[in-house]
VEXDREN-277642 format. One record per residue (C-alpha): x, y, z; residue in three letters. Coordinates in steps of 0.1 Angstrom, whole numbers, m for minus. Layout:
SITE       u       v       w   residuo
SITE       X       Y       Z       ALA
...
END
This chain:
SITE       u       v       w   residuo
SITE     418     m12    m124       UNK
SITE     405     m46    m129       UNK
SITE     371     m48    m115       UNK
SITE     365     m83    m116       UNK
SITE     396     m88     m93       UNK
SITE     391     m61     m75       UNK
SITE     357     m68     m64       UNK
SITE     371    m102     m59       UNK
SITE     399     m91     m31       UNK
SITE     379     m61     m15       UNK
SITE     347     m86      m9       UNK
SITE     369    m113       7       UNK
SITE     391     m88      29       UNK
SITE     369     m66      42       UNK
SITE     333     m69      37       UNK
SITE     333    m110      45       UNK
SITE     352    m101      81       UNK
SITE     331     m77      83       UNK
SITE     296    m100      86       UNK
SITE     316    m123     103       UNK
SITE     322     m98     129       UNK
SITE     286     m91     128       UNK
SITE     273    m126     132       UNK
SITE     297    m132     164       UNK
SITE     283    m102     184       UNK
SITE     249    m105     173       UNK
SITE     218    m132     171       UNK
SITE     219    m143     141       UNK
SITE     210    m177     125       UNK
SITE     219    m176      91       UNK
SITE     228    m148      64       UNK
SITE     234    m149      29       UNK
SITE     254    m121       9       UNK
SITE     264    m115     m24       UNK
SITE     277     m87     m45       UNK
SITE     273     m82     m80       UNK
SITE     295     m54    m106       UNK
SITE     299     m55    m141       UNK
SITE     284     m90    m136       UNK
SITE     313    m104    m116       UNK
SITE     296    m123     m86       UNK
SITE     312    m124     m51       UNK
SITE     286    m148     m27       UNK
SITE     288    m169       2       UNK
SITE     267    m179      32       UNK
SITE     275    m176      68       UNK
SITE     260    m193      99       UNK
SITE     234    m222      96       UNK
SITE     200    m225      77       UNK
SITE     185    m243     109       UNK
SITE     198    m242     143       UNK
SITE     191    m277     156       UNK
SITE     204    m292     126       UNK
SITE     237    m268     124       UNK
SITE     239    m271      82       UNK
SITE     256    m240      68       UNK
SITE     241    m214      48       UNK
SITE     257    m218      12       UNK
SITE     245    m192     m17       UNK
SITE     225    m226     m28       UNK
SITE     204    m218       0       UNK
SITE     169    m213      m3       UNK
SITE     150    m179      18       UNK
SITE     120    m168      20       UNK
SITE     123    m133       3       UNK
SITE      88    m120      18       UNK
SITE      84     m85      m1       UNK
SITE     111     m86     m18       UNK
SITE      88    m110     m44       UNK
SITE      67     m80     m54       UNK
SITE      88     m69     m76       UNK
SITE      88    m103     m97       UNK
SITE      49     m98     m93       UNK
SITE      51     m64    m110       UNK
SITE      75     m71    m139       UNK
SITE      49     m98    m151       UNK
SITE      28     m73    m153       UNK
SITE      45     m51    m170       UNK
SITE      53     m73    m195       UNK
SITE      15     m85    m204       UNK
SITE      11     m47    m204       UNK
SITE      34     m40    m228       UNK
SITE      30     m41    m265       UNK
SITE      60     m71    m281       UNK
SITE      64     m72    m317       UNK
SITE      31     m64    m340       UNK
SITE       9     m75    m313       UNK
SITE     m10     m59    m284       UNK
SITE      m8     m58    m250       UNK
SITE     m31     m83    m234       UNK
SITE     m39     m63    m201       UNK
SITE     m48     m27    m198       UNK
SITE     m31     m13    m170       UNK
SITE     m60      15    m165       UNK
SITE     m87      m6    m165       UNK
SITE    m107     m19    m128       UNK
SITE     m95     m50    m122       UNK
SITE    m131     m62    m113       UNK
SITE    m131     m71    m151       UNK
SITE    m111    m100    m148       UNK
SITE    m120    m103    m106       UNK
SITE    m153     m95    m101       UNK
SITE    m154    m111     m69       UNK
SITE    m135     m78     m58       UNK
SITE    m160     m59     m40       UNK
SITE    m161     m31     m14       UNK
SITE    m184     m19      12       UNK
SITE    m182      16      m3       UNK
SITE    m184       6     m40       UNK
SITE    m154      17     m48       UNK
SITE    m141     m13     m64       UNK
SITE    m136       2    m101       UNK
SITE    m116      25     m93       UNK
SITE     m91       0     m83       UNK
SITE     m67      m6    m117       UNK
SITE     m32     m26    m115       UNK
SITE     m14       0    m126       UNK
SITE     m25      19     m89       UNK
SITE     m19     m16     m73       UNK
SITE      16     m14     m86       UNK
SITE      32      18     m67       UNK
SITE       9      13     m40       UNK
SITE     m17      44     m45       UNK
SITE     m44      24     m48       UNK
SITE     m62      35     m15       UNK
SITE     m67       0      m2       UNK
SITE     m56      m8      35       UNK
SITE     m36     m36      44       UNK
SITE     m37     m70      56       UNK
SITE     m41     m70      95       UNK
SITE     m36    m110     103       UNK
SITE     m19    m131      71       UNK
SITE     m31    m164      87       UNK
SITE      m4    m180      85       UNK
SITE     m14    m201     111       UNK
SITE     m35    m216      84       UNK
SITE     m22    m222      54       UNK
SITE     m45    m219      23       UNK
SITE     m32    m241       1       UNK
SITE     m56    m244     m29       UNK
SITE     m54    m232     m67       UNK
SITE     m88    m207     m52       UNK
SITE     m68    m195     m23       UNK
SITE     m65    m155     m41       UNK
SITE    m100    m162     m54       UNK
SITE    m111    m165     m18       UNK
SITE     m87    m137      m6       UNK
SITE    m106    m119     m31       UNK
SITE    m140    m124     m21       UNK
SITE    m133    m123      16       UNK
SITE    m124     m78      17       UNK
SITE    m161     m71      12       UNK
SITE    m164     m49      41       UNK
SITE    m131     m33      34       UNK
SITE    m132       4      23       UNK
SITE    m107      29       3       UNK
SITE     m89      48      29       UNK
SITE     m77      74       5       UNK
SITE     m86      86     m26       UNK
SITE     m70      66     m50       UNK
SITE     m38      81     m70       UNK
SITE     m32     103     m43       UNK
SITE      m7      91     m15       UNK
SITE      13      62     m11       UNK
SITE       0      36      14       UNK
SITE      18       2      13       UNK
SITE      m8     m24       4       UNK
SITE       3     m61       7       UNK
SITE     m35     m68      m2       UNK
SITE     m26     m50     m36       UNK
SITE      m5     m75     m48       UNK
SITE     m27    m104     m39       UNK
SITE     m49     m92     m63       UNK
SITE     m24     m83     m90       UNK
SITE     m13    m120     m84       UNK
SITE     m49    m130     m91       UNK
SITE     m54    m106    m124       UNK
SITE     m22    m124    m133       UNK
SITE     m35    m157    m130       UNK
SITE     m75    m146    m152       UNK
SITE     m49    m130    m178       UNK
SITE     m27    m158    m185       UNK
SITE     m52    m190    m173       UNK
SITE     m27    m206    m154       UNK
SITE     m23    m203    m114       UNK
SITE      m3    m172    m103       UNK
SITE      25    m193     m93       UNK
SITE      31    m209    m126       UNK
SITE      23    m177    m144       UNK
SITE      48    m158    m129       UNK
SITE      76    m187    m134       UNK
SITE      68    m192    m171       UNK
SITE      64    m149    m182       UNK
SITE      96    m139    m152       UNK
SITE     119    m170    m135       UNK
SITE     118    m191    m164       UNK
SITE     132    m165    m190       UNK
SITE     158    m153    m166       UNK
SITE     174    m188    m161       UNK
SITE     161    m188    m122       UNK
SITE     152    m223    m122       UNK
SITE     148    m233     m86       UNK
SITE     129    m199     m76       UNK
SITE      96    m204     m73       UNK
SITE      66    m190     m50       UNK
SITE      54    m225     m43       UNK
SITE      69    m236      m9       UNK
SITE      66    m274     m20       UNK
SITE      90    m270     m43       UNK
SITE     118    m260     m22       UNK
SITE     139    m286     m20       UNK
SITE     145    m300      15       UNK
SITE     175    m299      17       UNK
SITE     186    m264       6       UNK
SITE     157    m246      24       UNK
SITE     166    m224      54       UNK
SITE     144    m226      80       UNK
SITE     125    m191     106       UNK
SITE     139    m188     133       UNK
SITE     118    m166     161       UNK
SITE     122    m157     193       UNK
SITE     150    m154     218       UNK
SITE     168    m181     226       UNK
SITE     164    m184     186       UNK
SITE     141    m215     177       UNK
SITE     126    m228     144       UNK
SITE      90    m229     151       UNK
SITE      77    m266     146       UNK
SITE      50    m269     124       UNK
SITE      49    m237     115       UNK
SITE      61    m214      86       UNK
SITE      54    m179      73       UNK
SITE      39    m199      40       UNK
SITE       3    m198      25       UNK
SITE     m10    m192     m10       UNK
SITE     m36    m168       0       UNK
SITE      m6    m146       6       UNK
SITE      19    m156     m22       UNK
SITE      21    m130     m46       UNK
SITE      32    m102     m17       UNK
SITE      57    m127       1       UNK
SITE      61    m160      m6       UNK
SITE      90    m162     m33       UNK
SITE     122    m185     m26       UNK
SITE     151    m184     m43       UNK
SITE     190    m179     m34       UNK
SITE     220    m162     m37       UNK
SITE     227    m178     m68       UNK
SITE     191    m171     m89       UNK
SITE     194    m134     m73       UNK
SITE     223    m121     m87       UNK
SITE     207    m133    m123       UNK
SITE     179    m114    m113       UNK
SITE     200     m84    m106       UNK
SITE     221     m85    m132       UNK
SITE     189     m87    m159       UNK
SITE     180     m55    m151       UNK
SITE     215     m40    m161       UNK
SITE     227     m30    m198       UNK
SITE     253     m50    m207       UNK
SITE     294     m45    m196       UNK
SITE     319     m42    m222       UNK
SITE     332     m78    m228       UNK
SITE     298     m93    m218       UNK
SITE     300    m130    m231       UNK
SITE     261    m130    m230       UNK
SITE     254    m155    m205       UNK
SITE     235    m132    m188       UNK
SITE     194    m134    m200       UNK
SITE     181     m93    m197       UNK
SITE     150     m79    m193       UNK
SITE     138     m53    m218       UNK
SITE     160     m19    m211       UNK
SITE     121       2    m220       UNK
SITE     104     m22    m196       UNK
SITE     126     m20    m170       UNK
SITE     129      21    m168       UNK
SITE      91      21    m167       UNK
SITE      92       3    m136       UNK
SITE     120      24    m123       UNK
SITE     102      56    m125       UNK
SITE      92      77     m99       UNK
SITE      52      74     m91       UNK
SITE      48      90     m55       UNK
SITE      69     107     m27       UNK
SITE      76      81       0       UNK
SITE     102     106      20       UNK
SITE     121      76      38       UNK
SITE     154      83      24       UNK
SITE     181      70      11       UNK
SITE     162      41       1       UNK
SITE     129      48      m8       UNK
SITE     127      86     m17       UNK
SITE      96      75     m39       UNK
SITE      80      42     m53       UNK
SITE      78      34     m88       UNK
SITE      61       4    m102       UNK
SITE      66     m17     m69       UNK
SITE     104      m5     m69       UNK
SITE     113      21     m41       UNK
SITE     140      45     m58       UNK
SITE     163      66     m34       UNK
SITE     200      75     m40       UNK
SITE     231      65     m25       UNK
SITE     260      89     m28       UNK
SITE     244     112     m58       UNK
SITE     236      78     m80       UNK
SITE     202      68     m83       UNK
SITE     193      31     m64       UNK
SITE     161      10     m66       UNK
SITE     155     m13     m39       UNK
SITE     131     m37     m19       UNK
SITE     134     m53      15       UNK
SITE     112     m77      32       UNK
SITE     101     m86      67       UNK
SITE      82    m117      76       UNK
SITE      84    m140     105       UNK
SITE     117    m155     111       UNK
SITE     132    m144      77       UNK
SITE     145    m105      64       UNK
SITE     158     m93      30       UNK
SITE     173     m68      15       UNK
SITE     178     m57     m25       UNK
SITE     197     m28     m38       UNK
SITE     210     m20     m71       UNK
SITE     228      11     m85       UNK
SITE     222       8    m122       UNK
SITE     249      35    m135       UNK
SITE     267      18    m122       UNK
SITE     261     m20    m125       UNK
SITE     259     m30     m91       UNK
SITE     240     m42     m67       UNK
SITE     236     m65     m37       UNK
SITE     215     m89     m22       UNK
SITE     213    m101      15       UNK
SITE     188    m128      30       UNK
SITE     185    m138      65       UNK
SITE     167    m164      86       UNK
SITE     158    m146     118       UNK
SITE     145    m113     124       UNK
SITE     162     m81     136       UNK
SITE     191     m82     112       UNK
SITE     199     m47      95       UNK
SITE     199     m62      57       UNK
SITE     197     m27      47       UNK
SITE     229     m17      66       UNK
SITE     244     m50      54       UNK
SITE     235     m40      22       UNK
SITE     252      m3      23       UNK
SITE     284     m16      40       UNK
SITE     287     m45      11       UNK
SITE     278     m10     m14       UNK
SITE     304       8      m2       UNK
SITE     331     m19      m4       UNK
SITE     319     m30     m41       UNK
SITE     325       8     m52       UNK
SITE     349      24     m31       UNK
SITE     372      32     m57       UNK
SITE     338      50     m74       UNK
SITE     324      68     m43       UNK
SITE     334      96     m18       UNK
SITE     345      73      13       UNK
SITE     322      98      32       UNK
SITE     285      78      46       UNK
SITE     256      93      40       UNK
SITE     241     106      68       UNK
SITE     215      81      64       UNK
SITE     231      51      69       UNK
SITE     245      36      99       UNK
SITE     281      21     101       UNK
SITE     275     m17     105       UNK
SITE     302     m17     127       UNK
SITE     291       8     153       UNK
SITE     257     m13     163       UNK
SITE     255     m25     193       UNK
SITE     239     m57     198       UNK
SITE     207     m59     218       UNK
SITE     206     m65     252       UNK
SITE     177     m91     249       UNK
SITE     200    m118     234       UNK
SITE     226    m122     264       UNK
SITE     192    m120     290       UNK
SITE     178    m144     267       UNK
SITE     207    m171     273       UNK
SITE     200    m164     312       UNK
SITE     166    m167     315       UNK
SITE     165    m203     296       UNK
SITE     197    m210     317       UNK
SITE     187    m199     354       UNK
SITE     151    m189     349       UNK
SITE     137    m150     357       UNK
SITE     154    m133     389       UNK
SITE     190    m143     375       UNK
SITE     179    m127     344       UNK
SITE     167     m98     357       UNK
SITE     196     m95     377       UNK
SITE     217     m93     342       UNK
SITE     196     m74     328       UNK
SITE     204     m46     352       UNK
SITE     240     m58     351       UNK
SITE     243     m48     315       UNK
SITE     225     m17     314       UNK
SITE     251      m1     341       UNK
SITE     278      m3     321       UNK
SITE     293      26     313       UNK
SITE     301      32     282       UNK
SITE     271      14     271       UNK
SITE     278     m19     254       UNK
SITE     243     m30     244       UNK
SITE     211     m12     230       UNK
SITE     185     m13     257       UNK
SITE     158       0     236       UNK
SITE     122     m16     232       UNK
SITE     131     m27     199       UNK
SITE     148     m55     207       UNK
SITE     120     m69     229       UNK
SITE      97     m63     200       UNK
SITE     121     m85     173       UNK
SITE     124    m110     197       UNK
SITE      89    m116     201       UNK
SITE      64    m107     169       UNK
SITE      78    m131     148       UNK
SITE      68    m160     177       UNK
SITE      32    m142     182       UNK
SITE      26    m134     141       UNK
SITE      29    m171     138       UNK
SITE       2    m181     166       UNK
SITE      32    m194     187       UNK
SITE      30    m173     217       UNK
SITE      45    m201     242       UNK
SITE      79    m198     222       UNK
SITE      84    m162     241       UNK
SITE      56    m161     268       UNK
SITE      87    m161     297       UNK
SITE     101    m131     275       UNK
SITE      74    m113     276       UNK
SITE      69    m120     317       UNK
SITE     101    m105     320       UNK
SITE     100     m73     297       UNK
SITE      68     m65     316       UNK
SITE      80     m69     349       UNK
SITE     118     m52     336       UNK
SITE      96     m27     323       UNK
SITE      62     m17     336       UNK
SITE      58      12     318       UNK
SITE      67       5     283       UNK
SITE      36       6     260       UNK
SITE      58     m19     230       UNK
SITE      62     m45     265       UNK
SITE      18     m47     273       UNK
SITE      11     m45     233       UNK
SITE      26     m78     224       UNK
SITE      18     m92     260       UNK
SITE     m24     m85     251       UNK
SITE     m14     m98     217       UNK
SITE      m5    m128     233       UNK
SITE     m32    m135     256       UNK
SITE     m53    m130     230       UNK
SITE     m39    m161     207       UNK
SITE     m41    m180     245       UNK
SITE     m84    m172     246       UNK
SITE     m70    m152     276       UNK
SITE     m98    m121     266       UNK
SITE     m99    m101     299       UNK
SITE     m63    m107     302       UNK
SITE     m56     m90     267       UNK
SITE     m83     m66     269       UNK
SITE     m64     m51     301       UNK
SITE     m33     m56     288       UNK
SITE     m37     m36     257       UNK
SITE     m53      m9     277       UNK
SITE     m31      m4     297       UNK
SITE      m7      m3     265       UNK
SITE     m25      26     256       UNK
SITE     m27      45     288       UNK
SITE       8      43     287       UNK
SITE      10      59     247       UNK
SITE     m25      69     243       UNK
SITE      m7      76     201       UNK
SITE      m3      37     197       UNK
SITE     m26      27     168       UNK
SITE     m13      m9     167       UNK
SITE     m26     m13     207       UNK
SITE     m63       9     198       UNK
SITE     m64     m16     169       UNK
SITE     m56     m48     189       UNK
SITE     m78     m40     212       UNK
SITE    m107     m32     188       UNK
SITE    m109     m68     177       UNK
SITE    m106     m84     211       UNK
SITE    m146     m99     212       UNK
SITE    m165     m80     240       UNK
SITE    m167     m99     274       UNK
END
C-alpha cells in the first residue's frame, strides 16, 4: 500500500465529510484538522476564524493552544537538563526551584520541596489557579516574577511525589526557572531552545506577535460571539496556555518527536530520540483512559487500540485543542478550535482511525465515542430563539425539542455550562446573562444552572444575589465543590 496516497484519499473521502457533517449540525466557529503518517501531511481548515468577519480557517491559521503549550514548556526543560556533548546539564532537575525563584514562598514552608522535575508530571502538591485574570492582562517582562511572589498563602495539598494533581500554577513557575536559567524572558527562551530549532517560525507564546491577519479569534457564548476587548491572553499565565501556532508549525512539531520513515528526505528537524522517551515515560496513574492512563513529563500516555499514545488537550475560553500521536506508528493528529464545547478528542480519534484503518481492528474502543452518533446540544437551536423572539418563545422550543421522541438533541446541563463559562471566565457576564435567566427558570432545580448564575452576579457586584444563588446551588448538590468554593470568596455582607 502506498501510504502517502493512501492517507491522501482516506483523509479527503471520509474524515473531511466527516467534520463537515459535524460543523453543520453543531455550533461551531472554526476548526482546524490535520493528520500526520510517515510524515505525509493531510490539513485544512473549516468554518471561519471570526464570525463577524466570516474569513475561513486555513491551516495558516493561528489558535490559541491553551494546555496543549505545556508540553513545549517541558521539552525546554528537559533539554537544559540534559547533558549535550562534553558538557553538563545547566539545571538540576532535583533541586527546589527556590534557588533560581526565591520569591516562591508558602504559608507552610514547604517551598523546597517543590523541584521541576515534580512540576513536570504534576506531583508536585501545589493547587491550582482559581481566577487566571484574564480580565487583566499582565503584560510585563516581571509578570511570572509577580505570579511568583503573589501564592504566599498557598499551601501543598498533598505530599509531594505522591498523586497526580493537575497544577497550571506548576508550569508558571517552570516558565520562570526557565527564564533565571537561560537570562532571557520565558517567551524568548522557549522560542530560541524549542520553536526555533524545529523550524516553527510563527509559533510563539507572545500574543503580539500573532499576526492579525491569521489569528482566530474566542468565540463564547450562545448565540456564538467574539468577546470585544477581551481575550484569554496574559503573560502571568503564558507558560501553561498561552502558545499560538497552526496547523502547519504543528504537524513539524509532531513529526520531531518521530524516528525517521524509510525514504525520509530529512526535511524534517527531530528532537533527540533519548530526550524524547524520557518525557514519554510513565510518572503517575491518572486512570482517565484511553488518553491519559498516566502522566509523564507533562505528556499524558494512554493507548489506543493496544499501541501506546501520548497526548495533550487544552481548554480555555473560546478556544479547545486536542494532540495525539501514536509513535509505533508515526502518526498523529492535531485539531484546534475557536469556541468551546467541541469534542477535539473525539475528532482526534475519528481522524486516528481513518489515518490507520488499514493498521487497526475497525472495532472502537469502548472509550471513545463515534463522532457521528453525538447529538448536538439543545442550547444552540434555543439560543437562535431567544435572540430572535426573546424568552417565552424560547422556552416554548425548548420544551418543543425535548418531546421528541427519539431524542434528537442532548438536553443535559452540559451544554448550558459550555455555553456560558467561557463568557463568565472572561468577566463578560452580559454576553449570556438572558441564557442563564432562562436555564434557571427551564430549570430550577439544577445545581450547574444557580452555580454559574451566582458566578455571575458576583462579576455584576450583585453579592446577596450570588451569595443566594450559590447556596441554593449547593442545597441542590450539597457534593458541589466548585459552588462551596464560589461561595467561599463572595466578601461577607
Amino acid at each position: 500500500m502506498d501510504v502517502g496516497a493512501g492517507l491522501q484519499g482516506s483523509v479527503q473521502e471520509e474524515l473531511w465529510p466527516l467534520v463537515e457533517s459535524y460543523l453543520g449540525s453543531h455550533d461551531v466557529a472554526g476548526l482546524a484538522v490535520a493528520v500526520v503518517r510517515d510524515e505525509e501531511v493531510v490539513s485544512r481548515g473549516f468554518g471561519v476564524r471570526d464570525a463577524g468577519t466570516g474569513t475561513p480557517v486555513t491551516p495558516e491559521t493561528m489558535f490559541h493552544l491553551a494546555s496543549v503549550s505545556k508540553p513545549f514548556v517541558a521539552t525546554a526543560i528537559a533539554t537544559l537538563a540534559t547533558a549535550r556533548g562534553a558538557g553538563e546539564p545547566v539545571l538540576d532537575l532535583d533541586a527546589p526551584i527556590t534557588e533560581l525563584v526565591p520569591e516562591f514562598k508558602l504559608a507552610d514552608g514547604r517551598e523546597g520541596e517543590v523541584t521541576a522535575r515534580r512540576l513536570l508530571s504534576h506531583v508536585s502538591g501545589l493547587p491550582d489557579i482559581e481566577d487566571y485574570g484574564w480580565h487583566d492582562p499582565q503584560l510585563g517582562d516581571d509578570a511570572l516574577s509577580e505570579f511568583a511572589g503573589s501564592i504566599s498563602d498557598w499551601r501543598l495539598q498533598s505530599e509531594p511525589g505522591s498523586a497526580f494533581s493537575y497544577s497550571n500554577a506548576g508550569f508558571e513557575l517552570l516558565g520562570l526557572l526557565l527564564s533565571r536559567v537561560t537570562g532571557k524572558t520565558f517567551e524568548h527562551a522557549v522560542r530560541d531552545l524549542v520553536l526555533a530549532p524545529l523550524g516553527m517560525q510563527n509559533s510563539t507564546f507572545l500574543r503580539g506577535d500573532v499576526p492579525a491577519h491569521l489569528a482566530a479569534s474566542p468565540h463564547v457564548g450562545l448565540p456564538l460571539s467574539v468577546p470585544e476587548g477581551s481575550y484569554p491572553y496574559t503573560r502571568r499565565h503564558a507558560p501553561s496556555s498561552s502558545l499560538h501556532s497552526n496547523l502547519v508549525e504543528m504537524c513539524r512539531w509532531m513529526v520531531a518527536h518521530f524516528e525517521p520513515a524509510e525514504g525520509s528526505d530529512g526535511q524534517w528537524a527531530r528532537l533527540d530520540p533519548a530526550l524524547v522517551e524520557q518525557m514519554w515515560q510513565p510518572v503517575m496513574p491518572v486512570e482517565r483512559p484511553p488518553w491519559m492512563d498516566s502522566v509523564g513529563r507533562s505528556w499524558f500516555v494512554g493507548s489506543y487500540r493496544g499501541y501506546r499514545t501520548v497526548s495533550h488537550g487544552g481548554s480555555d475560553p473560546g478556544f479547545g485543542s486536542k494532540l495525539a500521536m501514536v509513535p509505533e506508528l508515526r502518526t498523529g493528529v492535531v485539531v484546534l478550535a475557536n469556541s468551546n464545547g467541541i469534542p477535539t478528542p473525539d475528532i482526534a480519534a475519528a481522524a486516528l482511525d481513518i489515518a490507520l484503518a488499514d493498521v487497526l481492528h475497525p472495532a472502537k474502543p469502548d472509550e471513545m465515542i463515534d463522532l457521528r452518533a453525538l447529538p448536538r446540544s439543545v442550547v444552540g437551536p434555543v439560543a437562535e430563539v431567544l435572540r430572535a423572539s426573546g424568552p417565552e418563545a424560547a422556552k416554548v422550543e425548548f420544551r418543543r425539542l425535548a418531546a421528541i421522541e427519539p431524542a434528537e438533541f442532548d438536553l443535559d446541563d452540559g451544554g448550558f455550562v459550555d455555553a456560558t463559562w467561557g463568557a463568565i471566565e472572561l468577566h463578560r457576564p452580559s454576553l449570556v446573562w438572558p441564557l442563564l435567566r432562562m436555564w434557571t427558570d427551564l430549570r430550577p432545580d439544577s445545581s450547574d444552572a444557580w452555580t454559574m448564575t451566582g458566578c455571575a452576579h458576583q462579576l455584576d457586584g450583585q453579592l446577596d444575589l450570588a451569595r443566594s444563588a450559590l447556596r441554593r446551588a449547593i442545597e441542590l448538590d450539597p457534593e458541589n465543590e466548585d459552588a462551596a468554593q464560589m461561595l467561599s470568596k463572595v466578601p461577607s455582607a
